[in-house]
SEGUTI-924517 format. One record per atom (N, C-alpha, C, O, CB): residue in one letter; chain; atom name; y negated, x negated, z negated. Coordinates in steps of 0.1 Angstrom, whole numbers, always signed. Glycine has a CB too. Layout:
BEGIN
A, A, CA, Y, X, Z
...
! end
This chain:
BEGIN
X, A, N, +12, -8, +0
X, A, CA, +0, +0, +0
X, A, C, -12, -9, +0
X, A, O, -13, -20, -5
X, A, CB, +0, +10, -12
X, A, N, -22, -2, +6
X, A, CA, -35, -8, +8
X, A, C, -46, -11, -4
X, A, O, -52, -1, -7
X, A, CB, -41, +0, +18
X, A, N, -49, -21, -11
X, A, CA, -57, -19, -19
X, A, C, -73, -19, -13
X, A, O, -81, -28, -16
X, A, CB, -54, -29, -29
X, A, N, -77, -8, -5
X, A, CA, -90, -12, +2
X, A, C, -104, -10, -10
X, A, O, -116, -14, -8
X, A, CB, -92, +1, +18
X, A, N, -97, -2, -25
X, A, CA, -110, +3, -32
X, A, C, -116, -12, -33
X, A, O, -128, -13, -34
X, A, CB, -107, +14, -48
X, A, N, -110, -22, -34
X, A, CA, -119, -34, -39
X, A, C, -130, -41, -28
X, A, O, -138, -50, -29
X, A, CB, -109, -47, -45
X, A, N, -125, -28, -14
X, A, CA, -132, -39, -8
X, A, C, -147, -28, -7
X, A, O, -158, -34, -4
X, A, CB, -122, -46, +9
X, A, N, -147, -18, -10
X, A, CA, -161, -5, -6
X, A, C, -168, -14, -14
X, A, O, -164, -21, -23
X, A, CB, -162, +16, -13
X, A, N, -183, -12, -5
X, A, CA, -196, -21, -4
X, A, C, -192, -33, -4
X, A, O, -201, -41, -7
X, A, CB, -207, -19, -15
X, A, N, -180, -37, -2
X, A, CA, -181, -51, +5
X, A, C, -175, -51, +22
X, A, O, -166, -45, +28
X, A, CB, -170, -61, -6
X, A, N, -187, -61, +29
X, A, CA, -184, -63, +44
X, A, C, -174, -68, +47
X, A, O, -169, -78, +42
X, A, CB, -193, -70, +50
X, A, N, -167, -61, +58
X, A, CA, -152, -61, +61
X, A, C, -152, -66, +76
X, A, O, -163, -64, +83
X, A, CB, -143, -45, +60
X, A, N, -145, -71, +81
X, A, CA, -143, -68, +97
X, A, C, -129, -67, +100
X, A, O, -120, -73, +95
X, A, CB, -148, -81, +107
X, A, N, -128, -59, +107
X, A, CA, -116, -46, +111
X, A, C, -116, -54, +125
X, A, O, -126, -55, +132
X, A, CB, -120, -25, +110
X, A, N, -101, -59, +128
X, A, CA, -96, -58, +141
X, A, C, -89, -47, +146
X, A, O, -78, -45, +141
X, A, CB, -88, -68, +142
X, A, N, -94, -37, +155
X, A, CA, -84, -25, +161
X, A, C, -72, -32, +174
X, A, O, -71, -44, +176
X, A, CB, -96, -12, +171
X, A, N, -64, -23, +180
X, A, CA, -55, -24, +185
X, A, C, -59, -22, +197
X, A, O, -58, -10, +202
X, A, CB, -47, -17, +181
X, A, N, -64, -29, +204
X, A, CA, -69, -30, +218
X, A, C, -76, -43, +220
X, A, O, -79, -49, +231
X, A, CB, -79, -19, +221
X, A, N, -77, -47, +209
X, A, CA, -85, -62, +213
X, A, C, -101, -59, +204
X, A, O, -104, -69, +198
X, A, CB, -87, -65, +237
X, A, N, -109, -50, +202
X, A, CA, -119, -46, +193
X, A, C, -121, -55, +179
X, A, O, -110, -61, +175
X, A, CB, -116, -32, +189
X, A, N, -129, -56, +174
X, A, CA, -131, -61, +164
X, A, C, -146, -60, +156
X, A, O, -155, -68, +160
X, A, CB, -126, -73, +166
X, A, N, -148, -51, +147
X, A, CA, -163, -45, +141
X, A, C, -164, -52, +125
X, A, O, -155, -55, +118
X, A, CB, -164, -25, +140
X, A, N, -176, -51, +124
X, A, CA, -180, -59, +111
X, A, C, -191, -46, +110
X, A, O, -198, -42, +119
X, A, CB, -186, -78, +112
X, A, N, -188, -43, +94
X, A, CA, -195, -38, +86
X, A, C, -192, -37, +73
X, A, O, -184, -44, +68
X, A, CB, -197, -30, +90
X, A, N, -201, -25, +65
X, A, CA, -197, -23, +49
X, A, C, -189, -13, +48
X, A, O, -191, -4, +56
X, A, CB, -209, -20, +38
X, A, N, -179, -12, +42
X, A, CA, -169, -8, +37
X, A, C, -177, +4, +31
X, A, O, -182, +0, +21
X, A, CB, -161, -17, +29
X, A, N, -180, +16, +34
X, A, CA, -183, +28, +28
X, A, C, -172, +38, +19
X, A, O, -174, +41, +7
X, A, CB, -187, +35, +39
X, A, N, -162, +41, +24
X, A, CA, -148, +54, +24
X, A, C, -140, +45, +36
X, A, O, -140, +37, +45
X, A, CB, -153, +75, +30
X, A, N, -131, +57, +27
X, A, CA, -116, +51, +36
X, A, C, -104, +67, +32
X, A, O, -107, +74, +23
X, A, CB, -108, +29, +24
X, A, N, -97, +68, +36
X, A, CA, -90, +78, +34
X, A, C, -70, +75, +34
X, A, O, -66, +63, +37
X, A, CB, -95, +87, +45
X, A, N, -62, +82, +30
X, A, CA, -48, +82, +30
X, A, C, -44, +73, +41
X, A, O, -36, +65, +40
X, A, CB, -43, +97, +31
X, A, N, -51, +76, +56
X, A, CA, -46, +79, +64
X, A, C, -51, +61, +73
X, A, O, -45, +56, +82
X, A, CB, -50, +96, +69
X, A, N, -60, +56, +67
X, A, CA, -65, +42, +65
X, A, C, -79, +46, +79
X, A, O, -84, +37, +86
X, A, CB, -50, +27, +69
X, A, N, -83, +60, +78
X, A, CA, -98, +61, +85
X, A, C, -107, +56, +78
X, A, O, -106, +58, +66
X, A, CB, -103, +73, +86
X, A, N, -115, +50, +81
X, A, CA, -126, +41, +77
X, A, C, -140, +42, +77
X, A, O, -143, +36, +87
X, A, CB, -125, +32, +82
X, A, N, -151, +45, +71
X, A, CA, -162, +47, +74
X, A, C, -172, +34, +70
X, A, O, -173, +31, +58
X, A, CB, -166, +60, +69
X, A, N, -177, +28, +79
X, A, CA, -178, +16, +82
X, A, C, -197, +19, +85
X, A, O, -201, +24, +95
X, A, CB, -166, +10, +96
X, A, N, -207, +13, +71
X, A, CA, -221, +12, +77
X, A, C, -230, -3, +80
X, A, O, -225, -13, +76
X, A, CB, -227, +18, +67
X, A, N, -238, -2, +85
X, A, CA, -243, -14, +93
X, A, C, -233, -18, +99
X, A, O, -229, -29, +94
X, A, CB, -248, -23, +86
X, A, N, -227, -15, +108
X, A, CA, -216, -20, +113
X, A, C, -224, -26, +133
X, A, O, -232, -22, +140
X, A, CB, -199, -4, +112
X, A, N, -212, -39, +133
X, A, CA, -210, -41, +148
X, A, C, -200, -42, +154
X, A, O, -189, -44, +148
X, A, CB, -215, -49, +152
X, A, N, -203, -41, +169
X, A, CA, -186, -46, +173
X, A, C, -192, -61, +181
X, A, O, -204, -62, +186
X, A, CB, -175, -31, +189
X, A, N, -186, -69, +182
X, A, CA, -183, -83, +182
X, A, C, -181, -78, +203
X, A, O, -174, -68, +206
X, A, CB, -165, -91, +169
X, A, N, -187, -85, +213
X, A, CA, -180, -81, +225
X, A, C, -168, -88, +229
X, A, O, -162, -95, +221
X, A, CB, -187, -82, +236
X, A, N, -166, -86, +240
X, A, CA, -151, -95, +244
X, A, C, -159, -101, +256
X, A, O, -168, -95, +262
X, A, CB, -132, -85, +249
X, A, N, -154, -115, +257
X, A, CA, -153, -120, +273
X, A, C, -149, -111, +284
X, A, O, -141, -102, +282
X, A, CB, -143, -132, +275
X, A, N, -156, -114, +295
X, A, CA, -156, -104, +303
X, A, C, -141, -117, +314
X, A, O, -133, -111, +321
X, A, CB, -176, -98, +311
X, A, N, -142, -126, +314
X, A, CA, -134, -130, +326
X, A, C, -117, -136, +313
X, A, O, -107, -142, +318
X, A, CB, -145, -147, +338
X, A, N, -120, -133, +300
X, A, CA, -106, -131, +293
X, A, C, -107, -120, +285
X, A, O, -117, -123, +277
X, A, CB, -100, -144, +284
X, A, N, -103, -108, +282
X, A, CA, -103, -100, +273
X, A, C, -100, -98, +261
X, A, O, -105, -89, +254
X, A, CB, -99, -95, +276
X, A, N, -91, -107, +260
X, A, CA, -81, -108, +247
X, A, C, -91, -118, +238
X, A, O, -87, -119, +227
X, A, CB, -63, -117, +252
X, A, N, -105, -127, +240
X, A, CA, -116, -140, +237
X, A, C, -125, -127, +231
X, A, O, -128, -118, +238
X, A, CB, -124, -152, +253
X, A, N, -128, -127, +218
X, A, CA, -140, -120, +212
X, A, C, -153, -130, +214
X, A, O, -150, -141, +210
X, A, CB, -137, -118, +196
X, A, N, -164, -130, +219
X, A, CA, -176, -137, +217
X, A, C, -188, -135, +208
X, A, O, -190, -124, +202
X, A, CB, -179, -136, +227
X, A, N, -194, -144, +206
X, A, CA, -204, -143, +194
X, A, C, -215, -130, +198
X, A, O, -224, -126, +190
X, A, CB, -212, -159, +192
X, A, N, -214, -124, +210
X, A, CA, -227, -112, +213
X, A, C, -219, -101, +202
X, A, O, -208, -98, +197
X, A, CB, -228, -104, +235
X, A, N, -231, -98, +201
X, A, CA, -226, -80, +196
X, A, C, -234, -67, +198
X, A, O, -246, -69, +200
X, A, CB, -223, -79, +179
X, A, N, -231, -59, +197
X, A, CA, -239, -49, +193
X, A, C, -242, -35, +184
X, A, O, -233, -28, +184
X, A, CB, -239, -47, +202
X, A, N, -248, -33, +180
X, A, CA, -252, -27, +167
X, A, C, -250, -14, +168
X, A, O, -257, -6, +175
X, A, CB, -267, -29, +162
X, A, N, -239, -11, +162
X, A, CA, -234, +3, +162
X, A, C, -238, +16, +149
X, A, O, -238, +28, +150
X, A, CB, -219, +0, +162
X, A, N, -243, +4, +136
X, A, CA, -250, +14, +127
X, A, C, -236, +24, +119
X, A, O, -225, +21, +122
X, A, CB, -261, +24, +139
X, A, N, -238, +32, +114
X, A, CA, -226, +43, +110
X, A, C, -216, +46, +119
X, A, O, -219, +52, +129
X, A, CB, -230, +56, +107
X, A, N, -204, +43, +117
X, A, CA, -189, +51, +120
X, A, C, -180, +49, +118
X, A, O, -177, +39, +111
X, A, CB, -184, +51, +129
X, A, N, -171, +58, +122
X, A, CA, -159, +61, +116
X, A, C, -148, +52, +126
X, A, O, -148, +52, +139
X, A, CB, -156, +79, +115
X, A, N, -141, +44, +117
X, A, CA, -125, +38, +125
X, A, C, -117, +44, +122
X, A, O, -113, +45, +110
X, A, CB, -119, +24, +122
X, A, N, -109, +53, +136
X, A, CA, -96, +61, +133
X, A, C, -84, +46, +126
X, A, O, -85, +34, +128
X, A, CB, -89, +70, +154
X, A, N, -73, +54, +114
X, A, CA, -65, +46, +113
X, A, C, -52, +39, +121
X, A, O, -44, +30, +121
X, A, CB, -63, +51, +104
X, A, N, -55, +52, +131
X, A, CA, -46, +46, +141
X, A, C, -49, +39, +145
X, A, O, -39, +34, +150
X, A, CB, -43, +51, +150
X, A, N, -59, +29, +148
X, A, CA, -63, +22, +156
X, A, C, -63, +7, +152
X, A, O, -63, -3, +159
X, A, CB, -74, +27, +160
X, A, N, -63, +8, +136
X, A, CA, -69, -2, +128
X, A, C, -57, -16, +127
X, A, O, -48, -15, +118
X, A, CB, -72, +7, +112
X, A, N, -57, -27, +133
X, A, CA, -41, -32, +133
X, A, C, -46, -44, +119
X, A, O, -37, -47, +112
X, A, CB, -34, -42, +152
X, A, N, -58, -50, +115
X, A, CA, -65, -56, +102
X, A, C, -77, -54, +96
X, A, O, -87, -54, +104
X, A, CB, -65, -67, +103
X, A, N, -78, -53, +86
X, A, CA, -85, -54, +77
X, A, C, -87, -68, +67
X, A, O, -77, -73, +61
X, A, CB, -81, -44, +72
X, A, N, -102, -75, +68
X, A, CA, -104, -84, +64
X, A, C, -111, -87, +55
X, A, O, -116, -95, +63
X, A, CB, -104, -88, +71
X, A, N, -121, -91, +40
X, A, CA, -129, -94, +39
X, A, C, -139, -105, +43
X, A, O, -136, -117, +40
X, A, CB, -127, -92, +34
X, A, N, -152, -100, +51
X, A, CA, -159, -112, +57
X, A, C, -162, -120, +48
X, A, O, -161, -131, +54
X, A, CB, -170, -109, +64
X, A, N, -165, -124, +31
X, A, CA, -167, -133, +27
X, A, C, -156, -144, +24
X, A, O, -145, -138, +23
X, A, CB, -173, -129, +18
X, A, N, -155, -156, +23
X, A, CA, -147, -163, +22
X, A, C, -136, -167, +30
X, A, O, -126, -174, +25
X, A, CB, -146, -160, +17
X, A, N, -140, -162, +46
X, A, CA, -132, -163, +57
X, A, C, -139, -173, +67
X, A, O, -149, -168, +72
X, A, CB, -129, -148, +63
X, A, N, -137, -185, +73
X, A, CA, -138, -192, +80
X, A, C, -130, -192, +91
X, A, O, -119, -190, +88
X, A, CB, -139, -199, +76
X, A, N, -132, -195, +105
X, A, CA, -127, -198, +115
X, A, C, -123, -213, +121
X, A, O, -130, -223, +125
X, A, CB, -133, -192, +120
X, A, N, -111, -211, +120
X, A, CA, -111, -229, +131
X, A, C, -103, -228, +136
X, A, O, -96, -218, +136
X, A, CB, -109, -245, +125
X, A, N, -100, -243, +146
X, A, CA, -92, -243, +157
X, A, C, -81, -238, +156
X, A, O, -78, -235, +144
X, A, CB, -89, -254, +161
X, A, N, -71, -234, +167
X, A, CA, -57, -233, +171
X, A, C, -52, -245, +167
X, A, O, -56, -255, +171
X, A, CB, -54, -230, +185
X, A, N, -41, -244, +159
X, A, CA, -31, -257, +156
X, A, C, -25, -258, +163
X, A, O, -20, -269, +166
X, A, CB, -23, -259, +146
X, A, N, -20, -244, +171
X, A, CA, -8, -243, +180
X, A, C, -13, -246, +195
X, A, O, -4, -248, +203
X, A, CB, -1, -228, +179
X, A, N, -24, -246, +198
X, A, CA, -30, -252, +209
X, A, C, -28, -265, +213
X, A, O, -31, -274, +205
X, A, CB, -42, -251, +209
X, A, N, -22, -270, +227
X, A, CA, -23, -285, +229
X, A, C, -37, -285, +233
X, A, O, -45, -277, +238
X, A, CB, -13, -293, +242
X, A, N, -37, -299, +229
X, A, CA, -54, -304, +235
X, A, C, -49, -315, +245
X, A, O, -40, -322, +243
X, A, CB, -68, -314, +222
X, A, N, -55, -314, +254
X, A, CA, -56, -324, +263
X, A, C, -55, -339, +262
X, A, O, -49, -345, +271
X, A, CB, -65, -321, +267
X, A, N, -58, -343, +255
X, A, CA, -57, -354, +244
X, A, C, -45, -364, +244
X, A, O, -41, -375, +248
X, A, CB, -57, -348, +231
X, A, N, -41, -350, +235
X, A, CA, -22, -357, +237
X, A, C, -15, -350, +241
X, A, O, -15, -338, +240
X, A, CB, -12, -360, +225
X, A, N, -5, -362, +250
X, A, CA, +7, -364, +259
X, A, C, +17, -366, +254
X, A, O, +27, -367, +260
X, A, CB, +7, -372, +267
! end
C-alpha cells in the first residue's frame, strides 16, 4: 500500500504511462491513486526521441492525475539525477 499521506504539500513528480512526467504539490489523492496535483508542470519530451524527457516545460497549474495512468510517484526533494551506468560510452572498448 501506498503511503502517499506523507507526501500532501510536499512536491512530487509523477511519471505516467506513456512516457509523461509532471511535477507538482501533492494536494489529495484517493483509494484509487487519483491525484490532485497544484502548481504543477509537465516536463516535454524530445520531439526526434519520445521516450528523452527535456528540461522545457509547461505550466499546467491545478489537475487531476487519473490513477490509471500513474506508473511512479516520487518525492522531488532529495532526488538527483545522473548518468546511465548501463550506458557504454564511447570511451571504452
Amino acid at each position: 500500500m501506498l503511503e502517499l499521506s506523507k507526501l500532501v504539500d510536499c512536491t512530487v513528480r509523477v511519471k505516467c504511462i506513456g512516457g509523461r512526467e509532471i511535477k507538482g504539490i501533492l494536494r489529495g489523492y484517493d483509494d484509487l491513486v487519483n491525484l490532485v496535483l497544484d502548481e504543477s508542470e509537465e516536463f516535454l519530451r524530445d520531439h526526434e526521441n519520445q521516450d528523452r524527457v527535456t528540461k522545457r516545460s509547461r505550466k499546467l497549474g491545478l489537475c487531476v492525475v487519473r490513477g490509471t495512468q500513474v506508473s511512479l510517484i516520487s518525492p522531488e526533494d532529495g532526488v538527483e539525477e545522473i548518468a546511465n551506468p548501463f550506458v557504454a560510452h564511447e570511451d571504452a572498448e
